[in-house]
C-alpha positions in Angstrom: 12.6 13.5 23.3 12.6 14.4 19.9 16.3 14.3 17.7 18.1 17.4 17.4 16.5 19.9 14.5 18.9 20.4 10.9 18.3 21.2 7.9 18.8 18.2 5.6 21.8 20.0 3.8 22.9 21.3 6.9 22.4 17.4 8.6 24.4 15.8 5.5 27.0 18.3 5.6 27.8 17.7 9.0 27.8 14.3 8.9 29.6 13.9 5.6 32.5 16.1 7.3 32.7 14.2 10.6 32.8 10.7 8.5 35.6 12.3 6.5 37.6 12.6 9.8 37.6 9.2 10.0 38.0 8.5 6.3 34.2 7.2 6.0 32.4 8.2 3.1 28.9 7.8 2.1 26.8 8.2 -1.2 24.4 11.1 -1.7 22.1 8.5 -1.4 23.0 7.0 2.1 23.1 10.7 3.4 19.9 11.5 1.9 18.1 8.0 3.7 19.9 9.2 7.2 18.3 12.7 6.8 15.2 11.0 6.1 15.7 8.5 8.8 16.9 10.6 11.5 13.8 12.9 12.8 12.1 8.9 13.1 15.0 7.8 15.8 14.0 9.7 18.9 15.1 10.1 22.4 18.7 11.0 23.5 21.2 7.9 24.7 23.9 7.4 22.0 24.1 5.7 18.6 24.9 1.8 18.8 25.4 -0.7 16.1 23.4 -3.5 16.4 24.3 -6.8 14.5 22.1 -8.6 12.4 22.1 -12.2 10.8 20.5 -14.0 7.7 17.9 -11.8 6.8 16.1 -12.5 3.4 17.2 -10.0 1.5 21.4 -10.5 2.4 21.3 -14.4 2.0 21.8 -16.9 4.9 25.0 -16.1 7.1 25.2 -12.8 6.1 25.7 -9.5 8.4 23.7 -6.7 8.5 25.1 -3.8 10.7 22.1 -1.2 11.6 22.7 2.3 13.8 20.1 2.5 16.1 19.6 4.6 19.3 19.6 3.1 22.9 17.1 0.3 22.8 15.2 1.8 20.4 14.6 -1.0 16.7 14.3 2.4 14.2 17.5 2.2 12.2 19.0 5.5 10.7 21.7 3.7 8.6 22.3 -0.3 7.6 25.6 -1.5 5.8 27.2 -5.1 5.6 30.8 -3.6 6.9 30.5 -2.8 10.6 33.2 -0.2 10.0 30.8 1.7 8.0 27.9 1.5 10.4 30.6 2.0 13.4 31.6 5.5 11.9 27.8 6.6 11.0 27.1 6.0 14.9 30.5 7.6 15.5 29.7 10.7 13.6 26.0 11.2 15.0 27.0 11.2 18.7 30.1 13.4 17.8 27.0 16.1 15.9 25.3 15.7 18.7 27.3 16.3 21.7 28.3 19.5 20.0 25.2 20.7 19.9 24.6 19.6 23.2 26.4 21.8 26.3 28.1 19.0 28.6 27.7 16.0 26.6 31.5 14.6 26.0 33.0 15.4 22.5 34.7 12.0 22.1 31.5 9.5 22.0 32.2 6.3 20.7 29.9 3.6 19.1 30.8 0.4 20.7 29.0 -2.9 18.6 26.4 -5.1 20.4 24.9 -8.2 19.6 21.9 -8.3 18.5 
């Protein structure tokens, strides 16, 4: 099943304001990669965060948090602070189950190893 449809300023705006509830912020940037990202991440379980370790790029021990749907390996967002990524996930179920009659209004992003 394909993602929900937005515009990308209607996307970022909505995300941006549900992040602010929980005193998240993102760059212009980050919101513009989600947008980007987003139409890539189908089907329709929720947003997890998935933990990462010692990839190239972030140095050996280091964390890498990544939003990802249900089993799915497409990431919409990535951050080294798993509060970051945890809100992200947060704030895409939350746009989504109010676009989506039924689905409950106070979805969580819980973190899994990965």
């Amino acid at each position: 099943m394909p993602p929900m449809t937005f515009e990308p300023g209607d996307f970022q705006s909505r995300v941006r304001a549900l992040l602010g509830l929980q005193g998240a912020v993102l760059t212009d940037q980050e919101l513009s990669q989600m947008a980007d990202s987003y139409p890539r991440c189908r089907g329709k379980e929720h947003w997890d965060v998935r933990q990462y370790v010692g990839h190239k790029r972030m140095g050996i021990g280091a964390r890498e948090y990544r939003v990802v749907r249900g089993g799915s390996v497409q990431d919409v967002f990535r951050s080294a602070e798993r509060v970051r990524a945890a809100a992200v996930g947060t704030a895409l179920n939350e746009l989504e189950s109010q676009d989506t009659p039924g689905e409950k209004a106070t979805a969580r992003v819980t973190p899994s190893a990965g």
